[in-house]
C-alpha positions in Angstrom: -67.9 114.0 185.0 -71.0 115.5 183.2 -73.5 112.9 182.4 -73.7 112.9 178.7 -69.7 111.7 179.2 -70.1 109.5 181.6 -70.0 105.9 180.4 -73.1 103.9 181.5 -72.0 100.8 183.6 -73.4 97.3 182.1 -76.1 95.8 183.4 -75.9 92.2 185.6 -75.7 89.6 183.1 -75.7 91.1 180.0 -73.4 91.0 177.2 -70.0 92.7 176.7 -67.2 93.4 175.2 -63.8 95.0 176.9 -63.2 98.5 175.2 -59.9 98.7 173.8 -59.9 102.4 173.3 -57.7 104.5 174.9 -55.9 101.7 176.6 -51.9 101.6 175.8 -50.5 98.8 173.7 -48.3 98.2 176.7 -51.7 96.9 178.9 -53.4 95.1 175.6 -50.2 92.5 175.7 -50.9 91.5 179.6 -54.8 92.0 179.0 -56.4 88.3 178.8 -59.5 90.0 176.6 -59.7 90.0 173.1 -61.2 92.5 170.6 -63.5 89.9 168.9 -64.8 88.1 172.1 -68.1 88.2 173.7 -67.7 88.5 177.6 -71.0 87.7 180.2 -71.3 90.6 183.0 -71.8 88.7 186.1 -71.7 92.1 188.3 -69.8 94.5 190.4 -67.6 92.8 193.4 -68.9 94.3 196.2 -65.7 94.5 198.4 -64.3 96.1 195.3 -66.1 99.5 193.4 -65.9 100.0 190.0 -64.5 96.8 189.5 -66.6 93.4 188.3 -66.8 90.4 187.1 -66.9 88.8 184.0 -66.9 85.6 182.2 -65.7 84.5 178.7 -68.6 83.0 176.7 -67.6 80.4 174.6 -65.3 78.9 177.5 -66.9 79.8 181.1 -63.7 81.1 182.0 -64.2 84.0 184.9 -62.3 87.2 185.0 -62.5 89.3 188.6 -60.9 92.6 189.5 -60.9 94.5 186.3 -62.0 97.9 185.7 -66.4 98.5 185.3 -65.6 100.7 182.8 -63.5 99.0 180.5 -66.3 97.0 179.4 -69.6 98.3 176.7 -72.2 96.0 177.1 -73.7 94.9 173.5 -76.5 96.2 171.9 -79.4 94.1 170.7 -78.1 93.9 167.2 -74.4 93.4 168.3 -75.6 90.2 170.9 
């Protein structure tokens, strides 16, 4: 993948939310994440590569075993 299309993995602990785009409608009905919720990025599971972590933010629940890349970690403005 050439870099300037390669999506750029969030950092630890920052702030994301789960990208809906290009994900079927099919997925989005089993998928616990929703389009308006803020998600914290504990990290990438170390047994597991290219998968992570995460936990929603207003309720602590924690999410393991979903794809890296399916999560954009929020800007400045967006946090």
């Amino acid at each position: 993948m050439a870099e300037s299309t390669r999506i750029k993995k969030p950092r630890r602990l920052s702030l994301v939310r789960f990208n809906f785009e290009g994900i079927s409608s099919a997925y989005w009905k089993k998928c616990p994440f929703k389009p308006d919720r803020v998600y914290g990025y504990l990290g990438e599971l170390a047994i597991m590569g290219g998968h992570c972590v995460v936990a929603d933010h207003p309720t602590g629940k924690i999410y393991s075993g979903y794809h890296t890349e399916n999560f954009i970690e929020l800007s400045y403005d967006e946090a």
